[in-house]
C-alpha positions as CSV (number, residue, x, y, z in Angstrom):
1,X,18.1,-6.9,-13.4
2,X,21.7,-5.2,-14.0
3,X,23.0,-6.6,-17.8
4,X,25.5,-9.1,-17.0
5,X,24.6,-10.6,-13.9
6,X,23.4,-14.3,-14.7
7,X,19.8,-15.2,-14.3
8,X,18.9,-17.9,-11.8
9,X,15.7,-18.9,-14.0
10,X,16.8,-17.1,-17.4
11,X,13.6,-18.8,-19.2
12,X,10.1,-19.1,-16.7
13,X,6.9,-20.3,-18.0
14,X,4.4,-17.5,-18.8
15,X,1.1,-17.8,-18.0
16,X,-1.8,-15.6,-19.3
17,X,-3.3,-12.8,-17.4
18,X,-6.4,-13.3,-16.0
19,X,-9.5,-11.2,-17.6
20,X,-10.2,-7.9,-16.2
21,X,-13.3,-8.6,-13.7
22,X,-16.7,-6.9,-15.0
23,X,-18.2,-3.9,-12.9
24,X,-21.5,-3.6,-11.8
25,X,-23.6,-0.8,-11.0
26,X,-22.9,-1.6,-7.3
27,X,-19.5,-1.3,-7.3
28,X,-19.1,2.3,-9.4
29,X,-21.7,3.3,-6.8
30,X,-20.1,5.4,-3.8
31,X,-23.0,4.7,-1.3
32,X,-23.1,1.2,-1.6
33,X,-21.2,-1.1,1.0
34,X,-18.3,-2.5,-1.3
35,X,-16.4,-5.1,1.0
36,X,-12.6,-6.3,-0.2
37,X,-12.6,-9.8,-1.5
38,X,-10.1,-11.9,-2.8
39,X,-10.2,-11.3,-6.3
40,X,-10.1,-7.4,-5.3
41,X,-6.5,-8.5,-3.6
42,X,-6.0,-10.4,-6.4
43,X,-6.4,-7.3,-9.1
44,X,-4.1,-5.2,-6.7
45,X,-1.3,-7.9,-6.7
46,X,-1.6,-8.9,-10.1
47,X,-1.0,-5.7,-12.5
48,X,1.2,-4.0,-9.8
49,X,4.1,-6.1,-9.2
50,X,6.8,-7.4,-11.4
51,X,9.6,-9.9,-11.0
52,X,12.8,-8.6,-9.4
53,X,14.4,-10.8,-12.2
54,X,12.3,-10.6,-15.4
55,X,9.7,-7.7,-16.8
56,X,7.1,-9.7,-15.9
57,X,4.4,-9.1,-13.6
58,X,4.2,-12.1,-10.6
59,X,0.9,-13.2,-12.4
60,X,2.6,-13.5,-15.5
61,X,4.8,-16.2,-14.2
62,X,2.1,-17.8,-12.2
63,X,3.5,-16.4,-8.4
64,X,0.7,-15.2,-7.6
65,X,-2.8,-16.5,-8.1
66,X,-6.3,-16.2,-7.0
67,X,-6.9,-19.1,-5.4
68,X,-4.1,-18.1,-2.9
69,X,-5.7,-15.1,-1.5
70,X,-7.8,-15.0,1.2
71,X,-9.6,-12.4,2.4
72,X,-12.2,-11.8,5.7
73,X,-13.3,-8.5,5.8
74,X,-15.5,-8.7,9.0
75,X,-12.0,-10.2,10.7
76,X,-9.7,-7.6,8.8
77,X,-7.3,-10.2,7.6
78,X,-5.7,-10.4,4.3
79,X,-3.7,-14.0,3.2
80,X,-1.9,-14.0,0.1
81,X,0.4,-17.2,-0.6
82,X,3.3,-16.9,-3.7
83,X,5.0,-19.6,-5.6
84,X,8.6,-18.9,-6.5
85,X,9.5,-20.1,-9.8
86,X,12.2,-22.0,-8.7
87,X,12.5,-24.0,-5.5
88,X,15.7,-22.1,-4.6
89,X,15.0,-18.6,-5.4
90,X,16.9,-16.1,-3.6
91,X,14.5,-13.1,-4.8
92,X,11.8,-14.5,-2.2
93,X,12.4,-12.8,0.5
94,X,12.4,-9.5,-2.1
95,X,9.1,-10.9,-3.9
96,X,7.4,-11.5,-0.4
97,X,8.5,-8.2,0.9
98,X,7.1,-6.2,-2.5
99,X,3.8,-8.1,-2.0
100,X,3.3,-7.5,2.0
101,X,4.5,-3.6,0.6
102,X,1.9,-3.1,-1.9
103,X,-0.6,-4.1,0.3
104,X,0.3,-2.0,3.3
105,X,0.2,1.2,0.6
106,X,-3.0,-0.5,-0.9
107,X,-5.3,-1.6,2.1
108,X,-7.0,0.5,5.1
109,X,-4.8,0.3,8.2
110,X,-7.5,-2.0,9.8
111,X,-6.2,-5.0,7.5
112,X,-3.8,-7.6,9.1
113,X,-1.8,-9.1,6.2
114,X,0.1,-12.3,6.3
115,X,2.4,-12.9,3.5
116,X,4.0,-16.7,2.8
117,X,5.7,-19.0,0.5
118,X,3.2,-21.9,-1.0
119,X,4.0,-24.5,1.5
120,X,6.6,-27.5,0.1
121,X,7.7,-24.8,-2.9
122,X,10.8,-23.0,-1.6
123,X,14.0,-24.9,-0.4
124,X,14.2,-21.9,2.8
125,X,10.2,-21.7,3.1
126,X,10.3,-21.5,7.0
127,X,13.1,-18.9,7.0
128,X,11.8,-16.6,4.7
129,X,8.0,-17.1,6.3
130,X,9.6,-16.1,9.6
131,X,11.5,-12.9,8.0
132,X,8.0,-11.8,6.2
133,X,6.1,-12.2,9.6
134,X,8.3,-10.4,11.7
135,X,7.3,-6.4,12.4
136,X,10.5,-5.4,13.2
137,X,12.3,-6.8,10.3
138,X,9.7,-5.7,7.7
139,X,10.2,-2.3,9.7
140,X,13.8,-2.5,9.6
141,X,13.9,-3.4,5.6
142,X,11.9,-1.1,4.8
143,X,13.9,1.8,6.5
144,X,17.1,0.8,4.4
145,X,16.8,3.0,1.3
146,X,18.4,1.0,-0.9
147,X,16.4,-1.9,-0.2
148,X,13.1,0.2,-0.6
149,X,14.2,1.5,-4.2
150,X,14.7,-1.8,-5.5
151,X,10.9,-3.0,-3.8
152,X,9.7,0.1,-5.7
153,X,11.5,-0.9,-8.8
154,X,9.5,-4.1,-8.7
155,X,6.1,-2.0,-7.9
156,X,4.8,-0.6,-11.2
157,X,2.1,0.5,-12.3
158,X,1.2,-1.8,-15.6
159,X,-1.2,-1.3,-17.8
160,X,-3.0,-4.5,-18.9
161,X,-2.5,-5.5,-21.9
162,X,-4.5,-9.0,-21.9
């Protein structure tokens, strides 16, 4: 966010970070069949993206969550709903398009993902469902340069710190 350009939610409620998940033996060990689960999706989302708006990553400000992933490994889908702080947020579109990137970097190319708003918590839900579904416009944004640096702005690589 540029210095002097007015913040459309200049004070969101921060959440804490969820605990880092224990490993087992099983999942440092190479040979052993390790699907993806939701919490895995969770992990990626959650310490790898921050708000277009605020230094704070989308679990932070409670945009992404668990319980809004969904994951079927045998079917190769990924779901992953986000909450915009505000009902009229026009970083969305930008959040949406961050998360459906990370996870095309992230995942094997067998995954389908589907990336949308919480239903009844955006004021343009069904428009900016229909831009994140859409091949060709994901396809298209992502060619525009400037609009893939400011996606990579907002794809860090945190460190957690709780």
């Amino acid at each position: 966010m540029s210095g002097g350009t007015r913040l459309e939610n200049a004070n969101p409620l921060i959440f804490q970070r969820t605990g880092e998940r224990l490993q087992t033996a099983n999942d440092e060990d190479e040979n052993v069949a390790d699907p993806i689960d939701d919490r895995e999706i969770f992990d990626i989302l959650s310490v790898s993206i921050n708000d277009p708006e605020h230094p704070l990553s989308l679990e932070e400000l409670n945009v992404v969550e668990q319980v809004r992933v969904r994951v079927d490994d045998q079917e190769n889908t990924v779901g992953v709903e986000f909450t915009p702080t505000i009902p009229h947020c026009s970083m969305a579109t930008l959040i949406g398009l961050s998360i459906k990137v990370k996870l095309l970097r992230s995942l094997p190319e067998r995954f389908k993902i589907d990336v949308h708003i919480t239903p009844g918590t955006h004021a343009s839900e069904d428009a900016v469902n229909k831009q994140l579904a859409d091949k060709e416009r994901v396809a298209a944004a992502l060619e525009n340069s400037q609009l893939l640096e400011v996606v990579n702005q907002c794809l860090i690589s945190n460190a957690r710190t709780g």
